[in-house]
C-alpha positions in Angstrom: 22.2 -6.8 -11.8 21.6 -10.8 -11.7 21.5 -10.5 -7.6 19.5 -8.3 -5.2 19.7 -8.4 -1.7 17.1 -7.6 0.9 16.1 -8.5 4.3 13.2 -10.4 5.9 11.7 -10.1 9.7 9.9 -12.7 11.5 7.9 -13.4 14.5 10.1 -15.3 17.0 7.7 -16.2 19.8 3.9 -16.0 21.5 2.9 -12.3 20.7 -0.7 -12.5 21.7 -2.6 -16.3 21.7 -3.3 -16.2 17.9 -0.3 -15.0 16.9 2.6 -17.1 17.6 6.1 -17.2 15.8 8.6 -19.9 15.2 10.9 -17.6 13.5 15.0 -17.0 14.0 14.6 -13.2 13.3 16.0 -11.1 10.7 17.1 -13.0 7.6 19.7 -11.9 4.3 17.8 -13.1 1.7 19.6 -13.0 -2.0 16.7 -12.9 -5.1 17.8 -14.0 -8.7 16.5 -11.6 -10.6 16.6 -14.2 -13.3 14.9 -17.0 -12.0 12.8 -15.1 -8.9 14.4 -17.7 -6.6 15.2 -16.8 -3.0 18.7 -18.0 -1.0 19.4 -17.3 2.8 22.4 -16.0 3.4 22.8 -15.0 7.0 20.5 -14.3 10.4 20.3 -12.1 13.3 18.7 -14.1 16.0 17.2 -11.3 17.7 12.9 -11.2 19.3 10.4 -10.6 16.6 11.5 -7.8 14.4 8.4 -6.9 13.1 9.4 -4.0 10.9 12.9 -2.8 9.4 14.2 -0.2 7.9 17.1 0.9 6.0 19.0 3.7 6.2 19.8 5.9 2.9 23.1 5.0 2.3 22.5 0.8 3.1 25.2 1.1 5.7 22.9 0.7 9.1 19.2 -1.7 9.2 17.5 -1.0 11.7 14.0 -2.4 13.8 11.5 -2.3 16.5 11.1 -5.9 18.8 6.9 -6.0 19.0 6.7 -7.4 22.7 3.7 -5.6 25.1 4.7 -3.0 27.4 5.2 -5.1 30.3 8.0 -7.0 28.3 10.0 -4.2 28.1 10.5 -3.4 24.1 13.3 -2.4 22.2 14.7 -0.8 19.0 17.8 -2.4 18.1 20.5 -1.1 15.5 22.6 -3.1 13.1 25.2 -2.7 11.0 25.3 -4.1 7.5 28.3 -5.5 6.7 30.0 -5.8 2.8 28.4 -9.5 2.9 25.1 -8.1 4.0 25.4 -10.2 7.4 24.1 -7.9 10.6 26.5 -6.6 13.5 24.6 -5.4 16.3 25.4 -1.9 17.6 23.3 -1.2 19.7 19.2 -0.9 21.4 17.3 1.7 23.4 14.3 0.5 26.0 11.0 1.7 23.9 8.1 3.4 26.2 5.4 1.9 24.4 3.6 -1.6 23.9 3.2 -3.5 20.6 6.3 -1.2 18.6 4.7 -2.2 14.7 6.4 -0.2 12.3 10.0 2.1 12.4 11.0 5.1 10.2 13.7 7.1 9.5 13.8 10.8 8.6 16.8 12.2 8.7 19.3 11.3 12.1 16.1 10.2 13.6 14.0 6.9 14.1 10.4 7.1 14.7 8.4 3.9 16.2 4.7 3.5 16.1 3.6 1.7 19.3 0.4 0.2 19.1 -0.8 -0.8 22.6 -0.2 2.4 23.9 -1.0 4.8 20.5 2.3 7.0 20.9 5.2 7.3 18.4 8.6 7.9 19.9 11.5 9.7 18.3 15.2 7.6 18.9 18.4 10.3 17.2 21.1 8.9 16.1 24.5 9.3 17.0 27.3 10.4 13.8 28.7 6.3 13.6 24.5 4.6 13.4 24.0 3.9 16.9 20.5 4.9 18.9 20.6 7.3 21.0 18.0 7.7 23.9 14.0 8.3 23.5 13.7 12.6 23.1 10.3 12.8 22.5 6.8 11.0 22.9 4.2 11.8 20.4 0.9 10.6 22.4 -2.3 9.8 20.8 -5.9 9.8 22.3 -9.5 9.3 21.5 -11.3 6.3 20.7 -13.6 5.2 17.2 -17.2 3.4 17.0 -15.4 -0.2 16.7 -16.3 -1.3 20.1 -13.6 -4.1 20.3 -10.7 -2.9 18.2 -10.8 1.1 18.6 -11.1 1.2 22.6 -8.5 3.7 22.2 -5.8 5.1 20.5 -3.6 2.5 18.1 -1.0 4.2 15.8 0.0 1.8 13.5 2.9 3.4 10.9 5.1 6.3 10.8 5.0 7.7 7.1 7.5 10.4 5.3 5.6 12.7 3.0 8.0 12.5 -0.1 8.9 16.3 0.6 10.6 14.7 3.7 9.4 17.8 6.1 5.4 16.5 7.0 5.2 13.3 8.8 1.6 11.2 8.9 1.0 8.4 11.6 -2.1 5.9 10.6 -4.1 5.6 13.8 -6.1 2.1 13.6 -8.1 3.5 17.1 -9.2 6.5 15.8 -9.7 6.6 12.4 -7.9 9.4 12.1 -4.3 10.4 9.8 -2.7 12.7 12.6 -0.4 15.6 10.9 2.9 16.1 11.8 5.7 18.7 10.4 9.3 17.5 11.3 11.3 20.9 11.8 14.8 19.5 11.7 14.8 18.1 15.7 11.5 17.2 16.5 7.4 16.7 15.4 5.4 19.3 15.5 1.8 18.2 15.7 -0.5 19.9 13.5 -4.2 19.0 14.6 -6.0 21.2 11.7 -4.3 19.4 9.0 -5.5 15.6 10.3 -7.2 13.7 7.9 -10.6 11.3 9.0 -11.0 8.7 7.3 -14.6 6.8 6.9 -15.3 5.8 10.7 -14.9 2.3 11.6 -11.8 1.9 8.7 -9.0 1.3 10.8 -5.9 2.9 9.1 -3.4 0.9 9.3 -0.7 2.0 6.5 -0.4 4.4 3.3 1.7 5.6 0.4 2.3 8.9 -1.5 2.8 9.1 -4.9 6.0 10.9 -6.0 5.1 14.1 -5.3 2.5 14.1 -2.8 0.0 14.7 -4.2 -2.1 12.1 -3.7 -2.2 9.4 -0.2 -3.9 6.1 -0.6 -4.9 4.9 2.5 -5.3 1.2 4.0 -8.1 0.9 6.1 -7.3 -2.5 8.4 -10.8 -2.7 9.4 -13.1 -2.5 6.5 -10.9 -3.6 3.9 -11.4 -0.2 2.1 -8.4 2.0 0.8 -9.2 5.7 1.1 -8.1 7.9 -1.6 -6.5 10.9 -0.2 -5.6 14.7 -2.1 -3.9 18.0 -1.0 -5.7 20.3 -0.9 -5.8 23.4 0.8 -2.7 22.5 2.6 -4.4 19.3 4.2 -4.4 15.5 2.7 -8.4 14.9 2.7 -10.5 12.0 2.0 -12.3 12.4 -1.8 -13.2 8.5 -2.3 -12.8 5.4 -1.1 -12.3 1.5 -2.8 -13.1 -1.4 -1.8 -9.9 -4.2 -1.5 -11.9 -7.3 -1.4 -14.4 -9.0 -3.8 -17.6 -7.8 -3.7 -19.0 -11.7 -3.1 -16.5 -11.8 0.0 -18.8 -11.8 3.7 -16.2 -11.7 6.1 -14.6 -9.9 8.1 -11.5 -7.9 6.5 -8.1 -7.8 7.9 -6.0 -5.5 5.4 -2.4 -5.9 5.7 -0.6 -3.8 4.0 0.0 -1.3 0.6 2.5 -0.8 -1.9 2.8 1.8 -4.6 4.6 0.3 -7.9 7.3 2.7 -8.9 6.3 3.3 -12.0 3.3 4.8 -10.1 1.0 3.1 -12.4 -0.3 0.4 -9.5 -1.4 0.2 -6.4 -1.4 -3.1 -4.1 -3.1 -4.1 -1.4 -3.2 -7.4 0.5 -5.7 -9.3 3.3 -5.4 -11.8 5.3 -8.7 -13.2 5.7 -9.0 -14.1 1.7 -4.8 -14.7 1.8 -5.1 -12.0 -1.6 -3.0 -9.6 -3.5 -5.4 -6.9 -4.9 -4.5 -5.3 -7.8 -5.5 -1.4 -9.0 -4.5 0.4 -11.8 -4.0 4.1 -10.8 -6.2 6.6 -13.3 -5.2 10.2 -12.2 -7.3 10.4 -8.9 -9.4 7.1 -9.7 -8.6 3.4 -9.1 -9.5 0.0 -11.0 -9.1 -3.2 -10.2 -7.2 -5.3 -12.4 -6.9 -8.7 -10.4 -7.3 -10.1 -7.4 -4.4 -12.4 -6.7 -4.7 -15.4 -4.4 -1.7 -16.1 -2.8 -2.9 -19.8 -1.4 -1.1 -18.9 2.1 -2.1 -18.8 5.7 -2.1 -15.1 6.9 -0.9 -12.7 4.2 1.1 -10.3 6.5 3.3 -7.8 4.8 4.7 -7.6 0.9 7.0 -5.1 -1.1 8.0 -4.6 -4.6 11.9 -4.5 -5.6 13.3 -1.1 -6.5 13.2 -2.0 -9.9 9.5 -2.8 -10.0 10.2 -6.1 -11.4 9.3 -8.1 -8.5 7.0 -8.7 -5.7 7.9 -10.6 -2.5 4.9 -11.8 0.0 5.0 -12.9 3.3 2.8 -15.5 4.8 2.6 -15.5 8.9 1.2 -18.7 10.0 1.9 -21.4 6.5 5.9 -19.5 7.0 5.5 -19.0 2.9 7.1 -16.5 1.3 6.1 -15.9 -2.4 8.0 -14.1 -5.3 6.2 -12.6 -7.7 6.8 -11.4 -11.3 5.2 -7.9 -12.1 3.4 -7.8 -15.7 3.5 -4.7 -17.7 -0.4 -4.7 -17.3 0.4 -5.1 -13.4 -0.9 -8.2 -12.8 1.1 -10.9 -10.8 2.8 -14.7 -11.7 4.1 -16.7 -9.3 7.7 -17.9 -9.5 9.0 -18.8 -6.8 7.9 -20.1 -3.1 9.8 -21.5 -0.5 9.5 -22.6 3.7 12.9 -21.0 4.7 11.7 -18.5 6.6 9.4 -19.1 9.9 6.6 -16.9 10.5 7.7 -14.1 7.8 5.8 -10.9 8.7 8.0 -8.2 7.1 10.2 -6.9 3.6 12.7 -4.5 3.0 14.8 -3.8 0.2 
C-alpha cells in the first residue's frame, strides 16, 4: 500500500499558562509510504483533542476535549467517512478535569481524567454514538512528589491484550491500579495493583503480545519500569533509565511505543526533545540510540501498523517528524513539516 491514513490531535487553546495551543483540532493526515511525506487532507475544528482512538472496524474515531473541570469537558464521537473526513455524531458532558487519554474495550469508552484521578466508562449505542457516563472509577492517595503527586492523577486507560484486565497509570500515586472488565463494567481489583519505584510518575505503558510482560513509563523520573506476571499480578522486577546518563535535569517522559515486531521499545522526553531507543532481550532492555528529535516539546509519537514508520509530535515548535524504522531499530529522519499547530497526539 503506497498510502496510509491516520489522524493527528492538537491543542486548540490556553490549557494551563505553559501550555497553550494554536491548533485547528483533529487533522486526516495521508503518509507516503514511499517517500515518508505527510499531506493534510481534512479537519475537525473541535477544542483540543488530546487523545483519539479508533474503533476496530475504522468506521467511528473517537476523543476526549482536555479542558479543567470547571470548563465543562467532553468526549465527542465521529464518524469516519470513505474519504476519511470526520462527521460529528455526537458528545457526552465528562465528570472529571484534564480528560488525557480515551480507550475502547468493547461497546465501551474509558477516559482517564487527570485533575480529578477518576476514569469514566461512556457505552456505546449499536450505530457509534456515546451514550451517557455509567460508571466512575475514583482514585485516591497521594505519592512523596510534594508538587506533582498532591493527589491522585490517572493518566491512561490500558487493555491488557487478553482484552478482559484493564490497567490505569496513576501519575499521583505511583501506583498501576487493576481492573477486570466483566462484559459491563470495571471491577477493581486492589491486590493485583502494581507500585512502581515511588516518585516515578506513571504516565503510560505497553504489553507485549501476550501479556506477559508491561513496560512502564514513569513521567517523573524518566525511568521505564519493567513489569512481569507473575502470580496472577503484573510486578515491578527492574527498572531503566530513558535519558542519558550525562543528562541533569529534570525529566518529563512523554510517551511509549512497543514496535510490532516486538523487538523495540521507545520512549520519548520532552526536556532533551529525544527518541530513546531499547532493544527488547527477553525480560532485559538495551539501549540502542538516543534520537534527538531537534523539536520544542516532544509530546506524543506512534509507529505505523506496519512497523515501517514512526511519526512524532512536537507541542510548542508545531513539528511533526516522520521517521524511517531500521532493521537494527534505530531511527532516520525523512520527512518534517509545520502543517499541524501544537500536535500532541497519533493514531493510526
Amino acid at each position: 500500500m503506497i498510502i496510509s491514513t491516520f489522524f493527528i490531535g492538537s491543542y486548540t487553546q490556553m490549557l494551563t499558562p505553559e501550555i497553550n495551543g494554536f491548533g485547528d483540532g483533529i487533522s486526516t493526515i495521508q503518509l507516503n509510504n514511499i517517500t515518508g511525506e505527510l499531506s493534510v487532507l481534512h479537519t475537525m475544528k473541535t477544542i483540543n483533542p488530546s487523545y483519539l482512538v479508533i474503533s476496530e472496524d475504522g468506521k467511528f474515531l473517537y476523543c476526549n476535549t482536555e479542558v479543567g473541570l470547571d470548563k465543562m469537558p467532553k468526549v465527542q464521537a465521529y464518524q469516519i467517512n470513505d474519504d476519511f473526513s470526520l462527521e460529528f455524531l455526537n458528545e457526552q458532558l465528562i465528570s472529571g478535569g484534564y480528560p488525557c487519554h480515551i480507550e475502547k474495550l468493547d461497546n465501551n469508552i474509558f477516559v482517564a481524567c487527570y485533575e480529578t484521578g477518576n476514569i469514566l466508562q461512556f457505552p456505546l449505542d449499536s450505530i457509534g454514538k456515546l451514550l451517557k457516563c455509567t460508571n466512575n472509577y475514583q482514585h485516591t492517595g497521594v505519592s512523596i512528589n510534594k508538587e506533582r503527586q498532591e493527589s491522585a492523577h490517572a493518566h491512561q486507560v490500558a487493555i491488557h491484550p487478553n482484552k478482559k484486565e484493564v490497567y490505569v497509570c496513576d501519575l499521583g500515586i505511583d501506583s498501576i491500579k487493576a481492573y477486570h472488565f466483566n462484559g459491563t463494567k470495571l471491577i477493581a481489583e486492589p491486590n493485583y495493583d502494581t507500585k512502581v519505584s515511588m516518585g516515578g510518575g506513571p504516565r503510560h505503558m505497553v504489553f507485549n503480545k501476550n501479556g506477559t510482560l508491561a513496560y512502564v513509563l514513569n513521567e517523573l523520573s524518566g525511568e521505564v519500569s519493567v513489569l512481569k506476571f507473575i502470580e496472577n499480578k503484573f510486578q515491578q522486577i527492574s527498572t531503566y533509565s530513558s535519558i542519558p546518563p550525562n543528562f541533569k535535569g529534570i525529566p518529563s517522559a512523554s510517551a511509549i511505543r512497543i514496535h510490532p515486531n516486538q523487538t523495540f521499545l521507545y520512549t520519548a522526553n520532552r526536556t532533551i526533545d529525544a527518541i530513546t531507543v531499547f532493544k527488547i532481550n527477553n525480560e532485559k532492555l538495551e539501549v540502542v540510540e538516543y534520537k534527538y528529535t531537534e523539536g520544542s516539546e516532544l509530546r506524543e509519537f506512534n509507529i505505523s501498523p506496519n512497523g515501517k514508520w514512526l511519526i512524532a509530535c512536537h507541542q510548542n515548535s508545531h513539528a511533526t517528524v516522520v521517521y524511517k524504522v531500521q532493521n537494527d531499530g534505530k531511527l532516520i529522519e525523512r520527512n518534517r513539516t509545520k502543517a499541524i499547530k501544537t500536535p500532541v497526539c497519533v493514531v493510526f
